[in-house]
C-alpha positions as CSV (number, residue, x, y, z in Angstrom):
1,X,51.1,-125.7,2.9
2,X,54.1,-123.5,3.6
3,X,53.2,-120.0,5.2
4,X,54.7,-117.0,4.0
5,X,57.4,-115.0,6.1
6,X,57.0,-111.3,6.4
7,X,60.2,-109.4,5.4
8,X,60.9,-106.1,7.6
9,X,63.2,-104.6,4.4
10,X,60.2,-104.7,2.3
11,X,57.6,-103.1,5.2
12,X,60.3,-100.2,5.3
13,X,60.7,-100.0,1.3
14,X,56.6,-99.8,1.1
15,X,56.7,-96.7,4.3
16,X,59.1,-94.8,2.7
17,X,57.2,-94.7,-1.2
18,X,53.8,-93.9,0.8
19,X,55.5,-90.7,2.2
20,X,56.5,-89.3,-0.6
21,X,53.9,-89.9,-2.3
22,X,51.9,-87.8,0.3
23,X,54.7,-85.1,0.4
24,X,53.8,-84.7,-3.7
25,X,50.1,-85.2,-3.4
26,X,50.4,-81.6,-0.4
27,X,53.1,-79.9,-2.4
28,X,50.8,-80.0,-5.9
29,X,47.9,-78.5,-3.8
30,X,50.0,-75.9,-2.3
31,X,50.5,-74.7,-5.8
32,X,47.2,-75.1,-7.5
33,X,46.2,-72.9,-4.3
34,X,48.6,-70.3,-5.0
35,X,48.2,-70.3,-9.2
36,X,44.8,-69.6,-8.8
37,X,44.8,-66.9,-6.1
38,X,47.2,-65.2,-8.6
39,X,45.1,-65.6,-11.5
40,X,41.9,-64.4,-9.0
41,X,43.6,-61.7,-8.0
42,X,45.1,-60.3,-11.5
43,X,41.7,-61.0,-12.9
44,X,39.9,-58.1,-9.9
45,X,42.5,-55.5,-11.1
46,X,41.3,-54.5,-15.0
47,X,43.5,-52.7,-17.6
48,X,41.9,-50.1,-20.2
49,X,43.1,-50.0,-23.2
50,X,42.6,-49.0,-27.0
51,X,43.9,-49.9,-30.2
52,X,46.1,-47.4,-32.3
53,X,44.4,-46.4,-35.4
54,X,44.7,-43.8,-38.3
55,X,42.7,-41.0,-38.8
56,X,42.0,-37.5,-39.5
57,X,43.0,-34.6,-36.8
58,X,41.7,-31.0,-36.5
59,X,43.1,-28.0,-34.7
60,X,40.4,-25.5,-34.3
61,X,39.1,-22.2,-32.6
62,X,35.2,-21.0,-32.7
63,X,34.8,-17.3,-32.0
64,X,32.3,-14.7,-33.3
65,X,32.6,-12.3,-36.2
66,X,31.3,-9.1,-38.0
67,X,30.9,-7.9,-41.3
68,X,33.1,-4.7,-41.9
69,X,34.0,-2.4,-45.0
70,X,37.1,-2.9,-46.4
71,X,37.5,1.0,-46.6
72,X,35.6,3.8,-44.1
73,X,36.6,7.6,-45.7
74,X,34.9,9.7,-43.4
75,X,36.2,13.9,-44.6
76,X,34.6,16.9,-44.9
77,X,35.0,20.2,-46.6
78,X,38.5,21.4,-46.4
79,X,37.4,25.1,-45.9
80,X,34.4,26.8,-44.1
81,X,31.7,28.3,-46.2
82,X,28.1,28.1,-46.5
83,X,26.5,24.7,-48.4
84,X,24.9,26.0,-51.4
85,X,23.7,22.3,-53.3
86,X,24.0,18.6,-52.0
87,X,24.1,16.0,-54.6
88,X,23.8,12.8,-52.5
89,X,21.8,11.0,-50.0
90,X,22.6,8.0,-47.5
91,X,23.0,4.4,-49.0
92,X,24.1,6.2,-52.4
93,X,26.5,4.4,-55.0
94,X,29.7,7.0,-55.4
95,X,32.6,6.7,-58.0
96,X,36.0,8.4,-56.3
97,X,35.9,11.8,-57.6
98,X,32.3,12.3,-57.8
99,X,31.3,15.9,-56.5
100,X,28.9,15.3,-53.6
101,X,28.6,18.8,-52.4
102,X,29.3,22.5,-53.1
103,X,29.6,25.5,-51.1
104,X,28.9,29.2,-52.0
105,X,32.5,29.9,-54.2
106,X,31.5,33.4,-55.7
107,X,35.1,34.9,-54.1
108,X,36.9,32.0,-54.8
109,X,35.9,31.7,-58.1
110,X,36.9,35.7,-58.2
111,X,40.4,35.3,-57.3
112,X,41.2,32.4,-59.6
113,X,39.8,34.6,-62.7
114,X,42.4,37.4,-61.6
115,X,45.3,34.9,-60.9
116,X,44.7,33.1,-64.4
117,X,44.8,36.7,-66.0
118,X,48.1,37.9,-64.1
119,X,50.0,34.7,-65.4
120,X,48.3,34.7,-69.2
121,X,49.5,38.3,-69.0
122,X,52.9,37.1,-68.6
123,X,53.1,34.5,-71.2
124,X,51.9,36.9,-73.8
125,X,53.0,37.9,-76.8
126,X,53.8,41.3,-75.8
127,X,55.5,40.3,-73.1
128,X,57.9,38.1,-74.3
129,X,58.4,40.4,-77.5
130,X,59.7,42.6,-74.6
131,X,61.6,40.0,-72.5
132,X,63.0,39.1,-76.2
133,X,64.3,43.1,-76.9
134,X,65.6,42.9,-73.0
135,X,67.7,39.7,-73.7
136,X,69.1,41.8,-77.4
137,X,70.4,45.1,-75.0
138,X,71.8,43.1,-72.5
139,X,73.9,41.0,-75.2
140,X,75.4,44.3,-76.4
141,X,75.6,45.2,-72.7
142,X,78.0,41.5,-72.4
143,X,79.8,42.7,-75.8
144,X,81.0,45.9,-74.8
145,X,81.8,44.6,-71.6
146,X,83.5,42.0,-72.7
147,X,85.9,44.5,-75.5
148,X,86.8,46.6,-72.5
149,X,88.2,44.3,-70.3
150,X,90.2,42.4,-73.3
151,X,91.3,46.2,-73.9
152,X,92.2,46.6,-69.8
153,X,93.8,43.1,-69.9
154,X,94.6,41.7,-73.0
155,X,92.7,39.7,-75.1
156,X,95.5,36.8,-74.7
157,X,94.9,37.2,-70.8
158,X,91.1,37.4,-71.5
159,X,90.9,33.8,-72.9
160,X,93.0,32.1,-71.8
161,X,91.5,32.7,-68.2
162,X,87.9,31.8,-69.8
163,X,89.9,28.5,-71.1
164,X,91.6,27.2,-68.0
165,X,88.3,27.9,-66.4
166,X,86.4,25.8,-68.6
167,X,89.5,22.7,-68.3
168,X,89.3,22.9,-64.1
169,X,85.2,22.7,-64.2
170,X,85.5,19.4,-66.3
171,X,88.5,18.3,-64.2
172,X,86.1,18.9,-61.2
173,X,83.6,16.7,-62.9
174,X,86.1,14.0,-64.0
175,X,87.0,13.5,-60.2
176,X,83.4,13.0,-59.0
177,X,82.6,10.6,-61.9
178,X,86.1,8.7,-61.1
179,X,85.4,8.8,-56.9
180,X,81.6,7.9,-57.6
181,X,81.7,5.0,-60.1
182,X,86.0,3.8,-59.9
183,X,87.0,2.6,-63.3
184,X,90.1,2.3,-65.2
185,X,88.8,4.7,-67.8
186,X,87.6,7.3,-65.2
187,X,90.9,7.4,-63.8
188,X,92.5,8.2,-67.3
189,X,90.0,11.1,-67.9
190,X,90.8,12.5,-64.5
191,X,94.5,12.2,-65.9
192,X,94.1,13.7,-69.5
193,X,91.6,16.2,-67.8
194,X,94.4,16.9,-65.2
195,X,97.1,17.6,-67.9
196,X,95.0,19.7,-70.0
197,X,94.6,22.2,-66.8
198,X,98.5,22.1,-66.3
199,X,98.7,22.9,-70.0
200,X,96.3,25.4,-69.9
201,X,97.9,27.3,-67.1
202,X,100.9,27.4,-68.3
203,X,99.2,29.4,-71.3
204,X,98.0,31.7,-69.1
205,X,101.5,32.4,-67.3
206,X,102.8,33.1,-70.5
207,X,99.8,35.5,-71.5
208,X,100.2,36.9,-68.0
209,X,104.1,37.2,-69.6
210,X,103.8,38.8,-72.8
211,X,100.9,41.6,-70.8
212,X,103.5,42.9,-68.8
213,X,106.3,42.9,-71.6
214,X,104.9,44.1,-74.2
215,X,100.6,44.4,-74.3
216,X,101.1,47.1,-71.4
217,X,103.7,49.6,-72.3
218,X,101.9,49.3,-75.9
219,X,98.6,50.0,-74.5
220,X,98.7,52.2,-71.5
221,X,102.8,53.6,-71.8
222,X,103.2,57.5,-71.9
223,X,104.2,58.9,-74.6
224,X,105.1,62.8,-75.6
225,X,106.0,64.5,-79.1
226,X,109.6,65.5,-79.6
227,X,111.5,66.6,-82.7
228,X,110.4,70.0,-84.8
229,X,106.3,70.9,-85.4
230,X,107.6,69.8,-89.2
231,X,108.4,66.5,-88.3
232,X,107.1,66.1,-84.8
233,X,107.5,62.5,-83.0
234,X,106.1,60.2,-80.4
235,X,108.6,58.6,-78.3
236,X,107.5,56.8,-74.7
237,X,108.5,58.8,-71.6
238,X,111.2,57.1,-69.2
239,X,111.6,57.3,-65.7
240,X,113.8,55.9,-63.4
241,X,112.8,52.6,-61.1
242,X,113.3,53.8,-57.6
243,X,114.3,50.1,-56.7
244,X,116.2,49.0,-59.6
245,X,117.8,52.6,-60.7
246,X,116.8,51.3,-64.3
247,X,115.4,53.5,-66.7
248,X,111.8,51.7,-67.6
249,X,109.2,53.0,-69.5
250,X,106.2,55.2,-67.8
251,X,103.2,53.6,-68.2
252,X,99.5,54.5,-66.8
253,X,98.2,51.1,-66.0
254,X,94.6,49.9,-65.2
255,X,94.3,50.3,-61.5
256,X,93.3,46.9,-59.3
257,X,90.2,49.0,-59.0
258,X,89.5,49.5,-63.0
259,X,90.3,46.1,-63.3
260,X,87.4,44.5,-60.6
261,X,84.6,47.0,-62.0
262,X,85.5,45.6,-65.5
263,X,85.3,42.4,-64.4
264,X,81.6,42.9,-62.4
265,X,80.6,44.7,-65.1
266,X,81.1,41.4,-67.9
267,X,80.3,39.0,-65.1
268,X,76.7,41.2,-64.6
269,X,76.3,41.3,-68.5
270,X,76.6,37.7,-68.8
271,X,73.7,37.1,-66.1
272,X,71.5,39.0,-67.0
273,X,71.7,37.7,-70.7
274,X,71.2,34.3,-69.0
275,X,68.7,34.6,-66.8
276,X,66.8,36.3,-69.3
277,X,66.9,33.4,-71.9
278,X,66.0,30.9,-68.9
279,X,62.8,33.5,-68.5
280,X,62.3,33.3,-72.5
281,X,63.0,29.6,-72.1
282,X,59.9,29.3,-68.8
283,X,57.5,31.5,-71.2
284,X,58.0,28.8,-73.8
285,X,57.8,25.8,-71.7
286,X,55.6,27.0,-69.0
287,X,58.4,25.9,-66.5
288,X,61.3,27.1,-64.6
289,X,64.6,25.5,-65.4
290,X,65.9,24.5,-62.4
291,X,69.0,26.7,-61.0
292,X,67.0,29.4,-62.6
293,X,67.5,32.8,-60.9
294,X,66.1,36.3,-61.6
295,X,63.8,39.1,-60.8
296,X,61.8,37.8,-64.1
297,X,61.5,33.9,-63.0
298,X,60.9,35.4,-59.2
299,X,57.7,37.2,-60.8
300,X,57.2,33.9,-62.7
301,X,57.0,31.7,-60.2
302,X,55.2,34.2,-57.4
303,X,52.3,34.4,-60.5
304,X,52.1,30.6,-60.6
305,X,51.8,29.8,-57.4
306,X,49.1,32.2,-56.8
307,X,47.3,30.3,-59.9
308,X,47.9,27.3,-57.8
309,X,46.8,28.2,-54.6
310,X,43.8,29.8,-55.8
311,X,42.6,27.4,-57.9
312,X,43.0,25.0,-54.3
313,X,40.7,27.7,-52.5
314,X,38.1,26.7,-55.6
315,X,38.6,23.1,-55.4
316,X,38.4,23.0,-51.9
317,X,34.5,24.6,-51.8
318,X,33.3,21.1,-53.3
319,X,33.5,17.7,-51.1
320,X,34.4,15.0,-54.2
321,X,34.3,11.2,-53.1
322,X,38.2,10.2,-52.3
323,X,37.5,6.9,-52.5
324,X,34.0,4.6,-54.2
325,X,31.8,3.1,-51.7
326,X,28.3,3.5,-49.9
327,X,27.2,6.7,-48.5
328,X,26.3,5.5,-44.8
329,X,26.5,8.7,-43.4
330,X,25.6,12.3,-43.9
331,X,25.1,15.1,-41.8
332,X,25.0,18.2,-44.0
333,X,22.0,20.3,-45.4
334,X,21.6,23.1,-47.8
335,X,22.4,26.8,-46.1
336,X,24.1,25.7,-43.2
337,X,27.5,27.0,-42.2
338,X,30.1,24.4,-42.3
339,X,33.7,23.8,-41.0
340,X,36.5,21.3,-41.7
341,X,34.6,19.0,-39.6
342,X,33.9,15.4,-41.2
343,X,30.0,15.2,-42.3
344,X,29.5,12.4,-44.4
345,X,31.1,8.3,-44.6
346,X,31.6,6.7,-47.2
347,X,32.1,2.6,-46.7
348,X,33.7,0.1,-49.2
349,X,31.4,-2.9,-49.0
350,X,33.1,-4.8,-51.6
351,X,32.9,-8.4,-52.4
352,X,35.0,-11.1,-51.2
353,X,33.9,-9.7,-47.5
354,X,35.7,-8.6,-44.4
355,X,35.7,-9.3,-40.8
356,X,36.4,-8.6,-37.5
357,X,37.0,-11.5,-35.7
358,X,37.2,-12.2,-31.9
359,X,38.8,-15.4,-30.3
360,X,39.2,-16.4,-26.9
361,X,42.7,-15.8,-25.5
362,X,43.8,-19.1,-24.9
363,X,43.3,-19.7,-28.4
364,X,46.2,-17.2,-29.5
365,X,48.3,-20.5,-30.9
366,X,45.7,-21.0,-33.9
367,X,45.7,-17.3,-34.9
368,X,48.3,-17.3,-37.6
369,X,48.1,-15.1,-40.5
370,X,47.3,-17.4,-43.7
371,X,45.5,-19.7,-41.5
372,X,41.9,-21.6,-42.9
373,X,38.8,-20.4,-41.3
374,X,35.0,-21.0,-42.1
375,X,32.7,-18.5,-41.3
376,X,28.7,-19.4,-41.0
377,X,26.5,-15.8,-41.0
378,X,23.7,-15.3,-39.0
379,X,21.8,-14.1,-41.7
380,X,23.2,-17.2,-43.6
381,X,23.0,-20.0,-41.2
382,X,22.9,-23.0,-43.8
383,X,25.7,-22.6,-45.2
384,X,29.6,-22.1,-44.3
385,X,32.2,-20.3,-46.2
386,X,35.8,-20.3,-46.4
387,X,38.6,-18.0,-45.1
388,X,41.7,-16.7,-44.8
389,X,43.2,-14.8,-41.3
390,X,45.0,-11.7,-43.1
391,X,45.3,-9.4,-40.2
392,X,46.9,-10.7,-36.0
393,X,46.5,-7.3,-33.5
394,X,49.6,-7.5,-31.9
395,X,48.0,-6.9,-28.2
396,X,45.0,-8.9,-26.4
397,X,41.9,-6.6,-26.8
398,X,40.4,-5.3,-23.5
399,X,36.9,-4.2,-25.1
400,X,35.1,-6.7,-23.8
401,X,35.1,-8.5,-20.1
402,X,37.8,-10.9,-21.2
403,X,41.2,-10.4,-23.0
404,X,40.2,-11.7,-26.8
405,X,42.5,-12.0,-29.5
406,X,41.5,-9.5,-32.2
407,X,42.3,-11.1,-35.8
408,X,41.0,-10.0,-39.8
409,X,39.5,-12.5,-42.0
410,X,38.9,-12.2,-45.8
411,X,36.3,-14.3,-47.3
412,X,37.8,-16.7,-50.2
413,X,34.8,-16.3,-52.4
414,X,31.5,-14.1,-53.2
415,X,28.7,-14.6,-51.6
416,X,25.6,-14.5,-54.2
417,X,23.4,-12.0,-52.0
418,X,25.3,-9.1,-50.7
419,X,25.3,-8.8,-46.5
420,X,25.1,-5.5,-44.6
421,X,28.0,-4.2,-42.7
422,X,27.2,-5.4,-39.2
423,X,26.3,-8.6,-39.9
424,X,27.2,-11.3,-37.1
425,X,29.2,-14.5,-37.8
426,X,30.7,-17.4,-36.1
427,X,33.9,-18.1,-37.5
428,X,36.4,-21.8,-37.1
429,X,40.3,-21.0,-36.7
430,X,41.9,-23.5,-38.2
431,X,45.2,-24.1,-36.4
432,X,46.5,-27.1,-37.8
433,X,45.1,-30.4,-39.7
434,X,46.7,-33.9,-40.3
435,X,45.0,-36.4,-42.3
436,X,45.2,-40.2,-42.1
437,X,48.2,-40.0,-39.4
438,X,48.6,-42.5,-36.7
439,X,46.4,-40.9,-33.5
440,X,46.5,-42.7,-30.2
441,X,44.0,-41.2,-26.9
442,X,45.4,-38.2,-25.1
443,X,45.6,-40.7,-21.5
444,X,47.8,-43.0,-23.2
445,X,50.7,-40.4,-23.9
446,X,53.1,-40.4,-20.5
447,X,56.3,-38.6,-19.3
448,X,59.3,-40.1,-18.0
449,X,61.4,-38.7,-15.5
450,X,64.7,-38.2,-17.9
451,X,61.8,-36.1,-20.0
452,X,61.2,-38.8,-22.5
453,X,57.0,-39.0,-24.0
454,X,56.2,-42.9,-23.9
455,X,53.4,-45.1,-24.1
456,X,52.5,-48.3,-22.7
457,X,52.2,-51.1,-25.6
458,X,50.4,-54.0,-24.6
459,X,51.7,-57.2,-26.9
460,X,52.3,-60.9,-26.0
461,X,50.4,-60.6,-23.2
462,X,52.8,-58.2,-21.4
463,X,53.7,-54.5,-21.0
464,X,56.1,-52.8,-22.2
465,X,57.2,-48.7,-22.5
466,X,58.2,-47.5,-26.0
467,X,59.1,-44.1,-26.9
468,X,57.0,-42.0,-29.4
469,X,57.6,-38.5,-31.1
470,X,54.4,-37.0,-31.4
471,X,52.7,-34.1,-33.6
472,X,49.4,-32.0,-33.3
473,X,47.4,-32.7,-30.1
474,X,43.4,-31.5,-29.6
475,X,41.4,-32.5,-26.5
476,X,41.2,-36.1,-27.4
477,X,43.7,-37.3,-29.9
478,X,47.2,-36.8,-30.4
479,X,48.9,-37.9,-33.5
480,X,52.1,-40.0,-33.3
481,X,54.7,-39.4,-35.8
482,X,56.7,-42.1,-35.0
483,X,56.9,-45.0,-32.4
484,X,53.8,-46.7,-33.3
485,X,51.7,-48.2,-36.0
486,X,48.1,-48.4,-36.4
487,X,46.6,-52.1,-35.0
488,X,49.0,-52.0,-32.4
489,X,47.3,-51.7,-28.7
490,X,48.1,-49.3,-26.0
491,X,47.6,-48.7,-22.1
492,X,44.8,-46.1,-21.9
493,X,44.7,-45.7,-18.2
């Protein structure tokens, strides 16, 4: 038998593989090791977090509430006087206008009796018979008036003055209707008006004209008789013009002064014909023109407005209900002496109800006029009813130990037993609502430092930041407008 021979190549071959073999076998431990201390140590450090979902979010404040009137009228008497009768008593029903007391009105009632009979006096027949014969004198008074200054002037001069005074007042008129509403066509009546003064004045130059021509030395020259008492004749005196050295006729002219009393006197004659048919006119109508002027309208009016007042004195000796309501006050009594001083209240309790409404400062956010509220009465406490905030004080209110925001609420509805003012409430702001919206927890919602809002989504097994915009936000919830979707999970912690 042949013995085998031992090969050193091999012996090395067989070291080497063994070696390696124990260099993977270490290295594959060394990892395990390591993998699982990770794992051991990931598994000791827990991450809380919650699933987005939709739902329903609320803003809301509580605060407390009371019952008020719509309407407190609390008035007295608007005179002094002694209380003769009192027609109501506390917790009456009133209708605005009702008479709820009188006082003792025997003067009052005096002094309306004479001013009544001072003004029927005036509207009588008698006297407007004689306001009516006044009016007829003082027409012949304008006539005669009127011939003599035609006869001092001419009655050319005379009217054609009257006419071109007549053309400049429409003129005047024209002009403020053009300046006031700017038109084509008020621009041509300010033109035609314009050219009818022009016209008009040139008229009167030529009356002017033909006075001192001719109307005056046929009026006013000086004449003298000449020629035999047979056949005696009137010729017109001459004289000689100291300026000129013409011979020009002598005439005895109206003097400047003539002239201005002739023209007072029409002027006069033609007002008092008109303000006594504006008085004639007031009798009829019972009242004063406007622009009216006169002794006669003076009397008129003075005699009205003592009707007026004294039939105020009267009134004034009853208290009558301003407004309807509930008598919750009254402090008056039959033969007491009373002042202007206010004795009785009278509260509008109306349906839907009112109140005054109290929230905590910090809650100034959710008080917004138009805002939801429900109120729950402590006289009422099973049921809740809803609201409107009508009425934000513009300042904190210091009443009470704390600054409160001081708010109005109206009731939506009637209630089907009626409350006394007073009552006590707890009333629910609400500030905001949001239904089926995408809410996530307040904890999850962070800040970056370049002012971004983010949240932590947890997907795939890893972490990553995503930006969100977000909407209303209470104590717990804040709704995500955008960013996220409901199922997806976040980092709560």
């Amino acid at each position: 038998m042949k013995l085998a021979t031992f090969n050193p190549r091999i012996k090395g071959n067989v070291i080497l593989i063994i070696i390696v073999i124990a260099l993977l076998i270490t290295a594959g431990w060394y990892y395990y090791y390591q993998d699982n201390a990770s794992t051991q140590s990931a598994s000791s450090t827990e991450v809380l977090t919650e699933v987005v979902r939709r739902g329903d979010l609320t803003l809301s404040a509580s605060g407390t509430g009371t019952l008020i009137a719509q309407t407190d009228a609390s008035f007295g008497f608007e005179t002094n006087g002694q209380v003769t009768h009192v027609y109501v008593k506390v917790g009456d029903e009133v209708e605005a206008g009702r008479v709820l007391a009188q006082l003792d009105n025997n003067l009052a009632q005096m002094e309306y009796v004479e001013a009544q009979q001072d003004l029927e006096e005036l509207y009588s027949a008698a006297s407007i018979a004689t306001v009516q014969k006044e009016i007829a004198t003082a027409q012949d008074s304008e006539f005669y008036a009127r011939e003599w200054l035609e006869y001092l002037l001419s009655p050319d001069v005379i009217e054609a003055e009257e006419n071109l005074a007549i053309a400049e007042q429409r003129l005047a008129e024209a002009r403020a209707e053009a300046s006031a509403n700017p038109s084509n066509a008020a621009t041509q009546a300010v033109k035609e008006k314009e050219q009818a003064v022009a016209y008009l004045k040139d008229k009167l130059t030529q009356a002017q004209a033909y006075y001192e021509t001719t109307y005056l030395p046929e009026t006013f020259g000086v004449y003298e008789n000449v020629g035999s008492r047979r056949h005696p004749k009137e010729v017109l005196v001459t004289e000689i013009d100291l300026l000129t050295g013409e011979e020009v006729p002598e005439i005895d002219e109206p003097s400047a002064a003539d002239l201005t009393t002739a023209r007072n006197n029409y002027a006069q004659a033609q007002e008092t014909v008109r303000e006594g048919e504006l008085y004639l006119e007031a009798l009829s109508t019972g009242v004063i023109p406007d622009g009216g002027t006169g002794e006669k309208l003076t009397t008129l009016y003075e005699a009205q407005v003592a009707l007026e007042s004294a039939q105020s004195a009267l009134e004034s000796t009853q208290l009558v209900a301003p407004v309807s309501g509930t008598i919750t006050s009254l402090d008056l009594s039959i033969g007491e002496q009373v002042d202007t001083s206010a004795v009785i209240t009278i509260s509008q309790l109306n349906q839907p109800y009112t109140l005054e409404v109290y929230l905590d400062e910090t809650d100034w956010d959710k008080a917004q006029v138009g805002n939801q509220v429900n109120v729950t009465f402590d006289l009422l406490p099973e049921q809740t009813y809803p609201g409107t905030v009508t009425l934000i004080y513009p300042e904190l209110s210091e009443s009470f130990e704390s600054s409160l925001v001081h708010l109005v609420v109206q009731l939506d509805q009637s209630l089907s037993q009626d409350l006394p003012a007073g009552t006590g409430a707890t009333v629910d702001v609400v500030g905001g609502e949001a239904q089926g919206v995408v809410l996530v927890p307040v904890e999850a919602i962070q800040k970056t430092e370049d002012g971004k809002t983010v949240v932590t989504v947890v997907q795939n097994g890893g972490q990553s930041e995503r930006e969100v915009e977000l909407g209303l936000q209470n104590e717990t919830y804040v709704e995500v407008k955008s960013g996220l979707e409901a199922g997806e999970m976040v980092v709560t912690e």
